[in-house]
C-alpha positions in Angstrom: -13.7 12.1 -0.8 -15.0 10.5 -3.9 -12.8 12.8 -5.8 -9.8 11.2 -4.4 -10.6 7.8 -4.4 -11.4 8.8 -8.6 -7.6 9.8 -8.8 -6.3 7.3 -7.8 -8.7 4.9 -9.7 -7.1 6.7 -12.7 -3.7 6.5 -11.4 -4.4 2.6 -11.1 -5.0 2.5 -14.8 -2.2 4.6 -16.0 0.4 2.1 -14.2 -1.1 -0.5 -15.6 -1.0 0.7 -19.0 2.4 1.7 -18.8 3.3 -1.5 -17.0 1.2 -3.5 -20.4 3.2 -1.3 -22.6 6.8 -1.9 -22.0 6.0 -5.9 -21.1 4.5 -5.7 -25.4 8.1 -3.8 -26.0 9.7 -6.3 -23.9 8.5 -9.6 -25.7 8.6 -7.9 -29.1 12.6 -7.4 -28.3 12.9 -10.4 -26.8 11.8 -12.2 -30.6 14.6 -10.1 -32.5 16.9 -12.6 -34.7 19.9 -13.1 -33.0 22.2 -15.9 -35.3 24.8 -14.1 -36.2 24.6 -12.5 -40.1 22.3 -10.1 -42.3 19.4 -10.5 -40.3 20.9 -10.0 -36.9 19.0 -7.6 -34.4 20.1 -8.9 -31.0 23.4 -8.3 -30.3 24.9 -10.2 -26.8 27.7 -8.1 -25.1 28.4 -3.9 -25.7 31.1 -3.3 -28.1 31.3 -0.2 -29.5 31.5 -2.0 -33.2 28.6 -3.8 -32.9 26.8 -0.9 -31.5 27.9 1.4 -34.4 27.0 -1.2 -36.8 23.7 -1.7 -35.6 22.8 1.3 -35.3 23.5 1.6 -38.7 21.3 -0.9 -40.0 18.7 0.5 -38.4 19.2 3.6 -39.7 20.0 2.4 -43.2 16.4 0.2 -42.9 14.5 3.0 -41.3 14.8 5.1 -44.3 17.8 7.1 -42.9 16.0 8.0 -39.7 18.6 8.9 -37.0 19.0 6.1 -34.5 18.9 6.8 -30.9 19.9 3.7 -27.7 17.7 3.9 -25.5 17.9 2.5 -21.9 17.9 2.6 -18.6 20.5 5.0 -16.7 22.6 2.1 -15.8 22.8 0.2 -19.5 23.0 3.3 -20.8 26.3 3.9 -18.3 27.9 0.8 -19.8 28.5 2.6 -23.6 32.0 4.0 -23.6 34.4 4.3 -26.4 36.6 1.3 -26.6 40.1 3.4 -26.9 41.4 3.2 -23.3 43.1 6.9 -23.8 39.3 8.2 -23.1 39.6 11.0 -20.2 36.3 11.2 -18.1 37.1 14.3 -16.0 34.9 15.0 -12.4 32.9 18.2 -14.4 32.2 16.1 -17.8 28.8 14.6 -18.5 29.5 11.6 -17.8 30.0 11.9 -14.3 27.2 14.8 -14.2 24.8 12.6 -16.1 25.9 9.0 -15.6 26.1 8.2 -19.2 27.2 9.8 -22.4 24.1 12.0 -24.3 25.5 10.7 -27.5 27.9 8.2 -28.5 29.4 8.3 -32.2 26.7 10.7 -32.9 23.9 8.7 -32.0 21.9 10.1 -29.2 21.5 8.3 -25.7 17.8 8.6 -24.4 17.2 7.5 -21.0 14.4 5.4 -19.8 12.9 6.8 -16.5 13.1 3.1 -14.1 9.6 2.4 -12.4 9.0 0.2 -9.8 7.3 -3.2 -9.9 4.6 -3.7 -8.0 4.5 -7.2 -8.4 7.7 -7.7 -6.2 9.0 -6.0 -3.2 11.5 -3.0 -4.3 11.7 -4.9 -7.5 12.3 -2.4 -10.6 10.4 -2.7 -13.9 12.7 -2.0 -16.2 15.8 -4.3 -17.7 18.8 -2.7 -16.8 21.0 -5.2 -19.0 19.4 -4.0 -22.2 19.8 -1.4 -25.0 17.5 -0.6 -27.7 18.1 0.6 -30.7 15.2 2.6 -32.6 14.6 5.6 -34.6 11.7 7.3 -33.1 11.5 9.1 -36.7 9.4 6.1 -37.8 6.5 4.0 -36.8 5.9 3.8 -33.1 6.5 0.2 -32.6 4.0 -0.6 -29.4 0.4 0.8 -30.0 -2.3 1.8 -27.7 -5.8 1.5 -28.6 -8.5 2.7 -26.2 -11.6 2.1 -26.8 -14.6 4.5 -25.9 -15.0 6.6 -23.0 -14.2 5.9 -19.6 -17.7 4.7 -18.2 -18.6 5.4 -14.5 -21.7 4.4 -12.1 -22.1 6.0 -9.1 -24.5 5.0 -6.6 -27.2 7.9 -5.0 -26.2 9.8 -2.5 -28.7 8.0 -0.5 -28.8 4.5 -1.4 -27.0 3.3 1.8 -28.2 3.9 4.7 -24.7 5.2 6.4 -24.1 7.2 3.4 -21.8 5.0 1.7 -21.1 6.0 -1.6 -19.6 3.2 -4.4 -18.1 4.1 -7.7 -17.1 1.9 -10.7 -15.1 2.8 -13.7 -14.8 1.0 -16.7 -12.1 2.1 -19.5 -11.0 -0.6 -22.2 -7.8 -0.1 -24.0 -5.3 -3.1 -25.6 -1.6 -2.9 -26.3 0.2 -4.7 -29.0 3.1 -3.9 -31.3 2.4 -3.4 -34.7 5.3 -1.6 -36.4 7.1 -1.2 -39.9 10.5 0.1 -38.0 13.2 -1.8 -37.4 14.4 -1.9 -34.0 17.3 -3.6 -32.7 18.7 -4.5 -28.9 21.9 -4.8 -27.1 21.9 -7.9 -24.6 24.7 -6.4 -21.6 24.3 -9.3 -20.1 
């Protein structure tokens, strides 16, 4: 029905703005300093002191907001103390879970993986990565949609077999346009 073929005309463009939205996220990460010092938001390698640390300084230059890493299930499975006396038992939320909900008092937040359409059973999201944000603050990727969603729909009798055609046309951008400060942790 025409109904249907509308849904998934929306559903089109709501992967496609999610897909735009995390790619802006992506290449705004991606342009974090990373030379070691002061300015240093890109951390390469998990260690549970430069993980405290930045998280930290993003607190400390978010106006005390509380931090949060957030990641994929798998980064986010690759935060664990550094003492090796830790004990993980089979009921603890670790295993339950697959990662710790907060670490040093800063929360975990998982990011749902999508898939990638682009590839074959390819997954969107990095899962060598860990952001560090305080979602207190500025939202640091912005969507702007412009208008209303415009349609044109032919007659129900403009074809001879009945045919019915439908176009929609919704405008939106992404881009990041922030005054947090966000950091990331490079697993790889």
């Amino acid at each position: 029905t025409l109904a249907e073929f509308v849904r998934k005309a929306v559903m089109s463009i709501e992967t496609q703005m999610r897909y735009d939205i995390y790619d802006a996220f992506a290449a705004a990460m991606n342009n974090l300093p990373s030379a070691p010092g002061a300015t240093q938001l890109k951390v390469t390698g998990f260690t549970q002191d430069s993980a405290i640390a930045l998280a930290q300084k993003v607190s400390a230059w978010n106006g005390g907001k509380a931090p949060i890493f957030l990641g994929t299930k798998l980064a986010l499975s690759k935060i664990l103390p550094a003492s090796t006396n830790t004990r993980i038992l089979l009921g603890d939320e670790y295993v339950r879970v697959g990662y710790l909900r907060d670490f040093f008092g800063v929360s975990c937040v998982e990011l749902e993986q999508i898939a990638d359409y682009t590839t074959e059973f390819a997954v969107k999201l990095a899962d060598d990565k860990i952001y560090v944000l305080s979602p207190g603050t500025d939202k640091v990727v912005k969507v702007f949609v412009e208008g209303s969603t415009l349609s044109n729909v032919e007659g129900n009798y403009d074809s001879a077999n009945l045919l019915q055609a439908a176009t929609l046309y919704k405008s939106y951008g992404v881009g990041v346009a922030t005054t947090a400060l966000v950091g990331e942790i490079d697993l790889a």
